[in-house]
C-alpha positions as CSV (number, residue, x, y, z in Angstrom):
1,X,-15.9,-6.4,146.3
2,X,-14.6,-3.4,146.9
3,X,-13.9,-1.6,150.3
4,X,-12.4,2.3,151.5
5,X,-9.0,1.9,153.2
6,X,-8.9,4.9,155.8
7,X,-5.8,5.9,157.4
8,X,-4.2,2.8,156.8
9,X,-1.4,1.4,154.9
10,X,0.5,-1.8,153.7
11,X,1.4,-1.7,150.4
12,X,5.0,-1.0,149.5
13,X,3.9,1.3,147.3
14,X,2.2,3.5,149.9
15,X,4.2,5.8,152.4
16,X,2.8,8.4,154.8
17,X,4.5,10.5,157.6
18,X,1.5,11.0,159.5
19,X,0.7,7.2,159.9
20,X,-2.1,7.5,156.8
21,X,-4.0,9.8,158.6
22,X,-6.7,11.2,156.1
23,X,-5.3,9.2,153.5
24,X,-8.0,7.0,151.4
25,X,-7.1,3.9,149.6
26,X,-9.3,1.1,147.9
27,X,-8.7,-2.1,148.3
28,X,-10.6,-5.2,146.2
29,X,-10.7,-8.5,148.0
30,X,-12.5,-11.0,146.0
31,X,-13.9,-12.6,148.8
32,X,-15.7,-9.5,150.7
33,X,-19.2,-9.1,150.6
34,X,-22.5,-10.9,150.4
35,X,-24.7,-11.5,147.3
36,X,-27.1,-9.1,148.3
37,X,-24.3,-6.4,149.5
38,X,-22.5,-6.6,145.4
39,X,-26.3,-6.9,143.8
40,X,-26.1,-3.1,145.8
41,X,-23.5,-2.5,144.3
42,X,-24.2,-3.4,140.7
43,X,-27.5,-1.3,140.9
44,X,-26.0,1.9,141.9
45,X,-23.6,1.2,138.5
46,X,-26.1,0.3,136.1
47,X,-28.0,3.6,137.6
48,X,-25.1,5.6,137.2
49,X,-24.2,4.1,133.6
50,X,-28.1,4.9,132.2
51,X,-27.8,8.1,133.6
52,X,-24.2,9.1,133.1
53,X,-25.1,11.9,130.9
54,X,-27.2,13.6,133.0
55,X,-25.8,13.0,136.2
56,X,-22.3,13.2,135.6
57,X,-21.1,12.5,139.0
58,X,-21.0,9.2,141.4
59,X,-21.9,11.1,144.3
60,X,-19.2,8.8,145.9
61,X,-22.0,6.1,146.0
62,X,-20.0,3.3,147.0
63,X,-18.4,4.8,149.8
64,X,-21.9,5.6,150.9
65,X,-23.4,2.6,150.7
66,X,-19.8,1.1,153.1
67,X,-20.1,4.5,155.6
68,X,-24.1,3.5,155.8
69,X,-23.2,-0.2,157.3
70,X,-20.0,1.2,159.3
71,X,-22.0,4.2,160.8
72,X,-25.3,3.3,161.3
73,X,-27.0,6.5,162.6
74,X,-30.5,6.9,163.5
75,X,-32.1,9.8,161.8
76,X,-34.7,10.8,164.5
77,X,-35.6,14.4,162.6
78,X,-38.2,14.4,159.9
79,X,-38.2,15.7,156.4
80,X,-39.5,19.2,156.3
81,X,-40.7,20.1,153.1
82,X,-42.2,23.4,153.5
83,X,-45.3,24.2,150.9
84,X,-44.7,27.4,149.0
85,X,-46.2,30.0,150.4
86,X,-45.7,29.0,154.2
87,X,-43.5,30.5,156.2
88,X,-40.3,29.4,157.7
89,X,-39.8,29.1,161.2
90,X,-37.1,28.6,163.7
91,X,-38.3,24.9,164.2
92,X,-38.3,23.8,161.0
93,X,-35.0,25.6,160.4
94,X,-33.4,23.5,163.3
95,X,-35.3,20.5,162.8
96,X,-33.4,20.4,159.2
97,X,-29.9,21.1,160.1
98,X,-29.9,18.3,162.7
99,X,-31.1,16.1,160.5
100,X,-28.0,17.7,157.8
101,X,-25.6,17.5,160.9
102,X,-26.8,13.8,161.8
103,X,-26.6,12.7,157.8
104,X,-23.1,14.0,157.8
105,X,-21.8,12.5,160.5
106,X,-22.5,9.4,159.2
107,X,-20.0,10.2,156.5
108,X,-16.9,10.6,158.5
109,X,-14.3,8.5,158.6
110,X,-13.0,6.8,161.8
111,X,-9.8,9.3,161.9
112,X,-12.3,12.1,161.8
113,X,-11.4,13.3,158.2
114,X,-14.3,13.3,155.5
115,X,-13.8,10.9,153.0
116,X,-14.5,12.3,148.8
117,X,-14.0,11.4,145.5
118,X,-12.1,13.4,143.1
119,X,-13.0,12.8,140.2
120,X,-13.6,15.5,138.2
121,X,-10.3,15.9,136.2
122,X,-9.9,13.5,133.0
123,X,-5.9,15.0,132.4
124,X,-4.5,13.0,135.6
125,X,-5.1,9.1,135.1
126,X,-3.4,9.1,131.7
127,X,0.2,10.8,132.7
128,X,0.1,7.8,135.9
129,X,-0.8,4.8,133.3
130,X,1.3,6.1,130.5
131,X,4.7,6.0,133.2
132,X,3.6,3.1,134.2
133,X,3.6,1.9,131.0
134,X,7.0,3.1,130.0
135,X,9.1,1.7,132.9
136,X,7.3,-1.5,133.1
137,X,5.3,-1.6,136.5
138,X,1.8,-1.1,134.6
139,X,0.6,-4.7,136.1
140,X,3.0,-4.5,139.1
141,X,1.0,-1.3,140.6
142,X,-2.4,-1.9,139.3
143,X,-4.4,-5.0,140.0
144,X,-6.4,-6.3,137.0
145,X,-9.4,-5.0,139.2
146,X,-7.9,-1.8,139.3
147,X,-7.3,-1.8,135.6
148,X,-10.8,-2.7,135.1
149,X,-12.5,0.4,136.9
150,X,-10.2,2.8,135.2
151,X,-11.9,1.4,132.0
152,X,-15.2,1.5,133.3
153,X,-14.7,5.2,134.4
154,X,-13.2,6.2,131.4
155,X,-16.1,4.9,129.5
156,X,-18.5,6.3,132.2
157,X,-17.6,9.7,131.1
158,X,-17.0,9.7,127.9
159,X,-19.6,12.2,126.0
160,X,-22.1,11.6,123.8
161,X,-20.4,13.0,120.7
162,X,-17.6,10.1,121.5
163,X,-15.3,12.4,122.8
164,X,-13.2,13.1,126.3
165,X,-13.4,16.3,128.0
166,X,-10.7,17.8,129.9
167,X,-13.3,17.3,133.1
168,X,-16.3,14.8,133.4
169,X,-18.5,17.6,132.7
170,X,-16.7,19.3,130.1
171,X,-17.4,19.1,126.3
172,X,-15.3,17.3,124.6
173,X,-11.7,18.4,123.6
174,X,-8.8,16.8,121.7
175,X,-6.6,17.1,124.6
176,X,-9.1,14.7,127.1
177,X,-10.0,13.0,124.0
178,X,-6.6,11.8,122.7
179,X,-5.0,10.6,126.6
180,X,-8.4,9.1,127.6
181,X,-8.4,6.7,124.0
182,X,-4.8,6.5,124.4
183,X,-5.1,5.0,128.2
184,X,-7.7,2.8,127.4
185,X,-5.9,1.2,124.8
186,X,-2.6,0.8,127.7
187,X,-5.0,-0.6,129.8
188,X,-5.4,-3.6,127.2
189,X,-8.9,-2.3,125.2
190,X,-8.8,-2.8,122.1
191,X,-9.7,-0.8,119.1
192,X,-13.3,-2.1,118.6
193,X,-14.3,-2.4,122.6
194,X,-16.3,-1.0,124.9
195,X,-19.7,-1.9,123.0
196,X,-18.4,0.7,120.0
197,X,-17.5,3.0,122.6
198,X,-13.5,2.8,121.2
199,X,-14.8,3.5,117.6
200,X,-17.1,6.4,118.6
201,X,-13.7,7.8,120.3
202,X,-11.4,7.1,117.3
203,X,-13.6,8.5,115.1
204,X,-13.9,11.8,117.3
205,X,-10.6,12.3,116.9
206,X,-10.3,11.6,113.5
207,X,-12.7,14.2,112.6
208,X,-11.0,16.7,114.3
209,X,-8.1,16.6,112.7
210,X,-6.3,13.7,114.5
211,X,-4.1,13.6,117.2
212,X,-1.7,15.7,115.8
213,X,-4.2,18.8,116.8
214,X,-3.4,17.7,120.8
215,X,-2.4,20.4,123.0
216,X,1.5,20.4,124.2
217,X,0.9,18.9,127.2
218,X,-0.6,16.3,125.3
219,X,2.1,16.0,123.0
220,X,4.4,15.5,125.9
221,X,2.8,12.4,126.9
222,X,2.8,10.8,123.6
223,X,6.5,11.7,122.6
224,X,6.9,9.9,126.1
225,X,5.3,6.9,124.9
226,X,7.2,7.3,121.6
227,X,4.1,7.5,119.0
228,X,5.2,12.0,118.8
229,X,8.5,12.5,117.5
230,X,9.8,15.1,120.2
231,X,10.8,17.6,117.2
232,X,7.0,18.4,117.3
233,X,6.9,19.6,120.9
234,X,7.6,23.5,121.4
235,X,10.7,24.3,123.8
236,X,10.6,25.5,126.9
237,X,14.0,27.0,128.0
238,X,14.5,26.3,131.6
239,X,15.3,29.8,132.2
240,X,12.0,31.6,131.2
241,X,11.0,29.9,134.9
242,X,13.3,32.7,136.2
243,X,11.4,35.0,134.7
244,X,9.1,37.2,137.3
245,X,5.9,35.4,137.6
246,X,3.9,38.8,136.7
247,X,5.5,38.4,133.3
248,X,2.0,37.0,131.1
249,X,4.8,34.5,129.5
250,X,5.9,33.2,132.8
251,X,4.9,29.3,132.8
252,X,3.7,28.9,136.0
């Protein structure tokens, strides 16, 4: 089962000046949790998974369901739900935003930070698995469990029309596309997984001209990975960054 690290460390791979303070980490220890506490668990997915392109975000669910257990607050205001023609009134206005204030503190972490998913770009797990990929620590950094989630949330949010966007809730694009197939298949799917969710992807792709159509930053990655000959990447002369940034050509 899977738990929220706060403000904690000891991995080698993880260093912090400010002894982890408001840093999140999770952790997957096989033996955490009881039958009923990963059947919880399980639900919220299989929710999330029917409804995934509706509701496009978790909601950070399973760090809810962990805070509810570790912060067990009593919520001692009612719901007001006003009708709608009646009017509002002081009480009902205070009565709500303890019950908001009460809610929320059941959400903060023990280092008084608030705890959040982000989530919402699909452009930043692909350039950490592809160099992991090229210098070999792929499996030395990433747990199989890890591994496996990235798949699952890759698949999660993967649109109807079989392609990636360049966010969770953006339409799909051969930029998000292309590095979301392309990490899936580093992560060890293969071409005909993920229920026909691969082939719906591949076949996006395809019939929009193939990968070849990818943005540069795109390209990058893939002449990285040695599948883009680098002659199809435009230059970027160093010194252009010298260049005043009100310039429009300026990168940055």
């Amino acid at each position: 089962m899977w738990k929220l690290k706060i403000a904690e460390g000891g991995s080698p791979w993880l260093r912090s000046t400010n002894g982890h303070v408001g840093r999140q980490v999770w952790e997957f220890d096989p033996e955490m949790g009881t039958p009923e506490e990963i059947a919880e668990i399980e639900k919220a997915r299989e929710a999330f998974r029917k409804n995934r392109f509706s509701i496009k975000h978790s909601a950070d669910i399973p760090m809810r369901l962990q805070f509810a257990k570790e912060n067990p607050i009593e919520i001692r205001f009612p719901r007001i739900k006003l009708e709608e023609h009646e009017d509002v009134t002081e009480e009902a206005v205070s009565t709500t935003l303890r019950r908001a204030i009460s809610c929320q503190s059941t959400l903060q972490a023990h280092d008084g930070h608030w705890p959040g998913d982000y989530g919402g770009p699909m452009f930043l797990m692909p350039g950490l698995i592809i160099t992991l990929y090229v210098t070999g620590a792929l499996n030395v950094v990433l747990s199989s469990e890890h591994q496996k989630e990235m798949c699952r949330y890759l698949y999660n949010h993967q649109n109807e029309d079989g392609g990636w966007g360049l966010h969770i809730e953006g339409h799909s694009t051969m930029f998000g596309s292309v590095l979301s197939y392309v990490t899936l298949r580093l992560l060890g799917e293969g071409a005909e997984d993920g229920a026909g969710a691969m082939q719906k992807g591949r076949d996006w792709i395809l019939d929009h001209g193939g990968a070849t159509y990818i943005t540069s930053w795109g390209k990058f990655w893939l002449s990285i990975l040695g599948i883009f000959d680098w002659s199809g990447n435009n230059p970027l002369p160093p010194e252009i960054w010298l260049l005043p940034y009100a310039l429009p050509v300026h990168p940055g």
